[in-house]
Structures are given as C-alpha cells and as structure tokens.
N, C-alpha and C positions, 0 to 999 in steps of 0.2 A: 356508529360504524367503527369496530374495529380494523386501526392502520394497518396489522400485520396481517390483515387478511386478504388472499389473493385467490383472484377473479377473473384473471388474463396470463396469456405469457409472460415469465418474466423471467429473469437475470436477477441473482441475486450479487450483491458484488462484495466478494470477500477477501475485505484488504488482508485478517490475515493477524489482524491489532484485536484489543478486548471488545470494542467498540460495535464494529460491523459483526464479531460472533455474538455478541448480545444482542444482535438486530436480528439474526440468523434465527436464535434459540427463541426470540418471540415470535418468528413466523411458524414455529417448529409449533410454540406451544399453542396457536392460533387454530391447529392442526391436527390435535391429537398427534403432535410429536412425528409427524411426517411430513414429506415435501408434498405440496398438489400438485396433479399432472401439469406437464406444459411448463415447470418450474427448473431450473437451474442455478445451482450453486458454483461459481467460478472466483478460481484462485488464482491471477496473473502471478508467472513469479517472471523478476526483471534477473536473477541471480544475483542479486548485492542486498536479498533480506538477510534476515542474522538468522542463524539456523535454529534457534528457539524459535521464530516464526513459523519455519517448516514445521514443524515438531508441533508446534498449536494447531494448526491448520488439520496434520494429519490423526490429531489427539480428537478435537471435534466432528470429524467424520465418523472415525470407528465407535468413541465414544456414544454419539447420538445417530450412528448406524444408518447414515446419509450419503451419498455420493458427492463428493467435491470435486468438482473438473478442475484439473490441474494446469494452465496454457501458457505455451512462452514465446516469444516472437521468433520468428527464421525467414530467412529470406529463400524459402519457398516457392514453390506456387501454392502453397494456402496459408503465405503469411503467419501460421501460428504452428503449434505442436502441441499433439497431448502429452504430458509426463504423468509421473508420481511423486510420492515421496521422496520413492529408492533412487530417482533416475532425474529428477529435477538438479538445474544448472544450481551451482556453489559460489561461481567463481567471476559471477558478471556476464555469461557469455553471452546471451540473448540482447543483454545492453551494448555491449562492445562491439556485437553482431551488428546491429541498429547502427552506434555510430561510423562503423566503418563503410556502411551503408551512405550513411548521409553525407560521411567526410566535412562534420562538423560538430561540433557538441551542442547540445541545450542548453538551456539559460533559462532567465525568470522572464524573459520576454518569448520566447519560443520554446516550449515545453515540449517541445515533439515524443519525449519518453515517456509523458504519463498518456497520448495520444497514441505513440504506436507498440506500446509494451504493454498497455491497459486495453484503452478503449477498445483497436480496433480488432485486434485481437477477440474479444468481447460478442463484437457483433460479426464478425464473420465465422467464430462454432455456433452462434444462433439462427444464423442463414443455413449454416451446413446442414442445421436440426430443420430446416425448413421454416423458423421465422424470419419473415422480411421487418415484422412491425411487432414490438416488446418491449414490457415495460423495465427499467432497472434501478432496481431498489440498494440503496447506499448507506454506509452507517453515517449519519452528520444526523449530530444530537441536537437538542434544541438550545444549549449555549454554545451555539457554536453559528451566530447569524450570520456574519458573514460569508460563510462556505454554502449556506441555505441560500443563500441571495445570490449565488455564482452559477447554481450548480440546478437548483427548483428549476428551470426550464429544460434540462436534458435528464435529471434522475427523480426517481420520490425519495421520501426521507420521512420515514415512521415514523423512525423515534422525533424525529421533532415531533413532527405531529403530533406525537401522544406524550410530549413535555418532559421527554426523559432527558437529564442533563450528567455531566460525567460521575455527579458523586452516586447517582443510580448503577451507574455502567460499575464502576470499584465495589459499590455495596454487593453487587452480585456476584462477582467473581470471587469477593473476601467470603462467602458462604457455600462457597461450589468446590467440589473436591476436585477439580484441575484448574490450572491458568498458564495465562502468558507468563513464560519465565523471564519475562526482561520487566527492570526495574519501570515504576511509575514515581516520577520526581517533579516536583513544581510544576503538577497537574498535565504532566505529557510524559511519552512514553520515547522518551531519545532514541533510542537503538529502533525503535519502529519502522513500519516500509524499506528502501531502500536507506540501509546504515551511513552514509557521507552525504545524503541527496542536499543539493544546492542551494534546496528551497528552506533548509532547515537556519534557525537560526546560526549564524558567525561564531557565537559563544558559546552556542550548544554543539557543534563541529568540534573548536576547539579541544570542547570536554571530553569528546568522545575520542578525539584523536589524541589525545595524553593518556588517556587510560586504556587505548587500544590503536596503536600507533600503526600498526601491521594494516588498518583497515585502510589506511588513506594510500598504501600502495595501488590498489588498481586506480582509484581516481587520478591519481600523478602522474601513473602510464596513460592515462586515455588523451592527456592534456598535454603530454610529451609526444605522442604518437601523431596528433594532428597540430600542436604548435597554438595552442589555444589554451583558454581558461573557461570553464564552465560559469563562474560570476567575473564581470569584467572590475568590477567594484569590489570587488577580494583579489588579494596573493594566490598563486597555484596553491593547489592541495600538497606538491612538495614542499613549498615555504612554509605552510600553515603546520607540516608534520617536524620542518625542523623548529619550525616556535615551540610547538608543544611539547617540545622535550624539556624546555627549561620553565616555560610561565604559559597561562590561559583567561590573561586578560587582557587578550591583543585586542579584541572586541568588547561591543556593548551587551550588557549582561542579560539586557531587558528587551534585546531584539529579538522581535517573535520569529518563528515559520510561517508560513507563507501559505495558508491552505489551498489546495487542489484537490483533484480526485483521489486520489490514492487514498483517503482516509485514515482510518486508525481502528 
C-alpha cells in the first residue's frame, strides 16, 4: 500500500517548512502530479512566519500548479479568513488577534495558538466544504517518534510510514531547482513556523534574537500588553532581546523544541 495515496477526504496540512512540502510533493507524485478530489491543501499563517516561508508556500503552489488555501484566525463569525500571498498578515495580527481575545498568552502547558490559529481554523473551511468527517495528513518523519506518538491518534503521518527521516527530506530539496530559503543548522530549521515561538529552544531564541533583534519586538509587546510572560521559566522576550545584544549563552545549548503540530 502506498502511504501517499488518498482514498477519503482529507486536509493536507502545510506547515509551510521543507518537511510537510515533501509530504505534499509525494501525494502529488502518488497522483500523476495532481490533487484527488475531496483533497485540500491548507496553509495556516499565524502572521509571525518569516516571509521566506510565504514565498515557499506560494513558490510550491504555482510551481506544482496546485491550489493552496491560505487561512488566518479572526474573531469573526467564521473564525477564519481566506488570504493569499499578496494579502496574508506580516505583522502577527491574527495572533495578537487571538490574544487579545483570550486576554492571556500561551505557554507550553496551554498551547491554545497552535489549537486556535492551526487546528480549528482547519476544520471549520472543511465543514464550510461540507466535511464533517476527514482525514489530515502531517509532515512528521519517521525520526521524529515522539511527535508520531503525540499526534497518531488526531493526524496520519506518510512519511513515517514509509521511513522517510530528515536526511531524505535535505537530499531532495539539494536536487530540486527551488527551496526554503531559510538556513538548515543542527538538523532544524530555526527561523521555521512561527520566528520567536515559546516552544523553541531558549538557546535557539536566543540566537535568533542576536542576529535578528527587530523580531523579538512584537513578542515584548504581547507580554507588555497583557502583563505576562509566554514561558514562566524564562525572562520576557524584552530581557532576552536586551541579553542578546551583548552574549547568547544565557541558556542551555542542548535544549530541544518542544514538538507540536505546527511541523516543519
């Protein structure tokens, strides 16, 4: 049985990273290089991806000549929005949207942003399509067990399935005449999903906040705005931007990210 092949409704979920469009491009090529009916390709943006991720996202639609749904959270009455390229949020606003909504931030104990800026988003343009019941298919590779062991009861996951692990995902991209234009460093891709998100490593934060200091402003306003900290076991993101001007080994070097949905 080929994994990449589909037989039911589904969502495809495209974080947007090299990972989940190489999950993409094996249902493509599953397919004679087209979507099956009943199929959807959906790109959440939270507005805090690095706009190389845009720019991937809408390089692989035109490229492989696919429609990408484009969804951002609003406090609507349909909870979500269609965008595009041209017209997708820059600046956080769908997040800041959210928080000012909940009037609290997320955390690694309550994640509600990968829940209301992902998920449900997700399933309510698949209702609107008229599915109540679909299946959604995830990039999580097969070194990667523990997101497969979080995640196997709400999404499928191919590429496990069919043993593909990351040096697959880089070998294909090093032989394809486009890619994600953000760096691949000690086997992850920093600047990926949401650029500051909480759940990323302390050390890999830091790093990215010294080499791009400008990014940790909206995270300082969100935490200014409501009087809170996104990790309570970290300094604000204004503390961590004024460390990073002088040194970036306020933290442990070897502390992972935290896998969720969002992917890669």
């Amino acid at each position: 049985m080929n994994p990449f092949e589909i037989k039911e409704p589904t969502c495809i979920s495209f974080s947007g990273g090299r990972t989940s469009a190489y999950m993409l491009y094996r249902v493509l090529e599953a397919h004679q290089m087209s979507l099956p009916n009943d199929t959807f390709v959906i790109f959440c943006n939270t507005g805090k991806e690095h706009e190389s991720t845009l720019k991937f996202v809408n390089e692989c639609q035109n490229r492989w000549n696919i429609p990408i749904y484009w969804l951002e959270f609003t406090r609507n009455t349909d909870k979500f929005v269609e965008v595009t390229y041209e017209t997708a949020s820059r600046d956080g606003e769908p997040f800041a949207e959210l928080i000012k909504q909940k009037s609290f931030l997320p955390n690694s104990v309550m994640r509600f942003c990968t829940t209301e800026l992902k998920i449900n988003p997700i399933n309510r343009f698949m209702k609107s399509k008229g599915f109540e019941e679909f299946q959604t298919l995830a990039g999580i590779r097969a070194d990667e067990p523990r997101r497969v062991g979080k995640l196997r009861e709400t999404v499928h996951a191919p590429l496990a399935f069919a043993g593909v692990t990351q040096t697959d995902v880089q070998q294909f991209w090093k032989l394809n005449d486009f890619d994600l234009e953000l760096k691949f460093v000690d086997k992850i891709t920093p600047l990926g999903n949401c650029d500051l998100c909480f759940m990323k490593g302390a050390h890999q934060l830091m790093s990215i906040i010294q080499h791009e200091p400008n990014r940790a402003i909206w995270w300082a306003k969100q935490e200014e705005i409501i009087g809170g900290r996104f990790s309570k076991d970290r300094p604000t993101y204004a503390a961590m931007s004024q460390f990073g001007k002088d040194q970036i080994d306020m933290f442990d070097a070897t502390e992972e990210t935290i896998a969720c949905f969002c992917g890669d």
